[in-house]
Backbone as CSV, one residue per row, in Angstrom:
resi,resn,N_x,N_y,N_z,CA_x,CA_y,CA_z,C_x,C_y,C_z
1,UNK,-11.685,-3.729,0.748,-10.513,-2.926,0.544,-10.821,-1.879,-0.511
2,UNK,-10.126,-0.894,-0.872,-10.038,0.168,-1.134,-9.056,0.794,-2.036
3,UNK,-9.057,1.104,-3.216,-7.628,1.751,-3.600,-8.283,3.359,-3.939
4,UNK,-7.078,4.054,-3.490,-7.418,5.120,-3.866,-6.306,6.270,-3.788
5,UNK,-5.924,7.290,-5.040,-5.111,8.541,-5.577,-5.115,9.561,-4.652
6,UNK,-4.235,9.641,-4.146,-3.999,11.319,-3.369,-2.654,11.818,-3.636
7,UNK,-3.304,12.972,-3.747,-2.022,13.833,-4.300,-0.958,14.109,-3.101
8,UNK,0.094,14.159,-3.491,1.457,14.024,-2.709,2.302,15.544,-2.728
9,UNK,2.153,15.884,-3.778,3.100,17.078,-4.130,2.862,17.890,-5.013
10,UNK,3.596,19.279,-5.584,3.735,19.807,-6.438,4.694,20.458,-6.769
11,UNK,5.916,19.896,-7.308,6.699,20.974,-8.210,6.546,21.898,-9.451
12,UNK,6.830,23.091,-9.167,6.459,23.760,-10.152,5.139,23.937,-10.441
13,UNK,4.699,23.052,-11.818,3.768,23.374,-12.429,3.219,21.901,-12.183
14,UNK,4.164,20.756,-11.842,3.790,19.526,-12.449,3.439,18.603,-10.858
15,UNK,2.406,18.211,-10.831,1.575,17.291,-9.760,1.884,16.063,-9.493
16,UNK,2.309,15.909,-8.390,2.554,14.018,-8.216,1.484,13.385,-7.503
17,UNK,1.478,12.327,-7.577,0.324,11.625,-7.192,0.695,9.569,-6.314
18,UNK,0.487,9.407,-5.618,0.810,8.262,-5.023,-0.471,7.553,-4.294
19,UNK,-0.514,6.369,-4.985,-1.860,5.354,-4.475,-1.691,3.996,-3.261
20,UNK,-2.476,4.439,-2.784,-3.260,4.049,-1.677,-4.098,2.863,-1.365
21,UNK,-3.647,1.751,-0.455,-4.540,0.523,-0.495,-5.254,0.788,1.273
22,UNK,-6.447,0.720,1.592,-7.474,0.935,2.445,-7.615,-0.709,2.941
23,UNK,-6.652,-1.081,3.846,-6.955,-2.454,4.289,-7.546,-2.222,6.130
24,UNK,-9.401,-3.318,5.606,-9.712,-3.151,6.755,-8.570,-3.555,8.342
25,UNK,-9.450,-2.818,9.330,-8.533,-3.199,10.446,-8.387,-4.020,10.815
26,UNK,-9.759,-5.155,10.940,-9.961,-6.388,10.887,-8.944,-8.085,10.498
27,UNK,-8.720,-7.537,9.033,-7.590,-8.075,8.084,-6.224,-7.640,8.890
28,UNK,-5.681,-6.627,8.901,-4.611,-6.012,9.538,-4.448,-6.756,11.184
29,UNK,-5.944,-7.011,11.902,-5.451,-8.169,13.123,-5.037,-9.050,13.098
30,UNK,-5.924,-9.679,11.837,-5.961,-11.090,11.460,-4.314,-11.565,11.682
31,UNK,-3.787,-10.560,10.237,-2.270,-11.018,10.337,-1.518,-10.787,11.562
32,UNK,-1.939,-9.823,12.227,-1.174,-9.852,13.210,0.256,-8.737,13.033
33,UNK,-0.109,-7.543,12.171,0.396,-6.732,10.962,0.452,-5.279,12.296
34,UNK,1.303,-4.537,12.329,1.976,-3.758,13.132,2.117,-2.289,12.337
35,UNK,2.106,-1.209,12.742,2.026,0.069,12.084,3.645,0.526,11.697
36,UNK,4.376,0.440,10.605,5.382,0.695,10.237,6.315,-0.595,9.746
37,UNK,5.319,-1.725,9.610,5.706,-3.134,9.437,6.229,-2.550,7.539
38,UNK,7.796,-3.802,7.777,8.041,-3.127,6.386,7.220,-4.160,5.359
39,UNK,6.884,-4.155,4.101,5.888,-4.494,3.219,6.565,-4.927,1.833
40,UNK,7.029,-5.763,1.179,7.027,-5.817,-0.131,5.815,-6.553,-0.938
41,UNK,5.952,-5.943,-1.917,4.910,-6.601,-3.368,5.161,-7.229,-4.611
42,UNK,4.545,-8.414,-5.033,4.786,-9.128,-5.910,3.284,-9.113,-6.883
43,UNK,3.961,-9.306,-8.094,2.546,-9.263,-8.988,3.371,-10.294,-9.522
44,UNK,2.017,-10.732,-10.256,2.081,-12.115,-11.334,0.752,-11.646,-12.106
45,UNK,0.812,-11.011,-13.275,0.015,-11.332,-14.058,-1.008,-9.923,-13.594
46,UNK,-2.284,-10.366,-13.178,-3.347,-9.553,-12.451,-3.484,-9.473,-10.974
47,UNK,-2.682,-10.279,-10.686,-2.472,-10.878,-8.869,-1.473,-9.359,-8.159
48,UNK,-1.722,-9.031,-6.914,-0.837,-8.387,-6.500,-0.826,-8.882,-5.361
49,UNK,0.240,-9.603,-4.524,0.624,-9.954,-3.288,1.658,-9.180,-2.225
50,UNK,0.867,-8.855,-1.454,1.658,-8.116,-0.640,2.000,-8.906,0.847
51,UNK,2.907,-9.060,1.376,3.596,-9.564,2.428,4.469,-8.915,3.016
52,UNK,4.979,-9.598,4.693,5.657,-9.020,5.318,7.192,-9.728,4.598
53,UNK,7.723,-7.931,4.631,9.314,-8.553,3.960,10.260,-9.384,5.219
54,UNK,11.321,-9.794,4.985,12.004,-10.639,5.643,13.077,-9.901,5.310
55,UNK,13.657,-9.994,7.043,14.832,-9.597,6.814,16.152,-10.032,6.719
């Protein structure tokens, strides 16, 4: 996997920026994970867990 910064915008003078997780496609079968699947995230500490949200 992959993290990585790309720029999003610019107002004015001032630059936004929004990051990026690069999950192989592989992983993405595994789960069984769908293109527009909604996503929440949980951290604990150094941990970041990401899962399918429930609705």
């Amino acid at each position: 996997m992959k993290l990585q910064k790309q720029f999003s915008r610019k107002v004015r003078d001032k630059k936004y920026s929004k990051w990026v997780i690069i999950i192989p496609h592989s992983k993405i079968k595994e789960l069984g994970w769908k293109e527009g699947l909604e996503l929440e995230a949980i951290t604990d500490r150094n941990t970041l867990i990401i899962k399918k949200r429930n609705k």
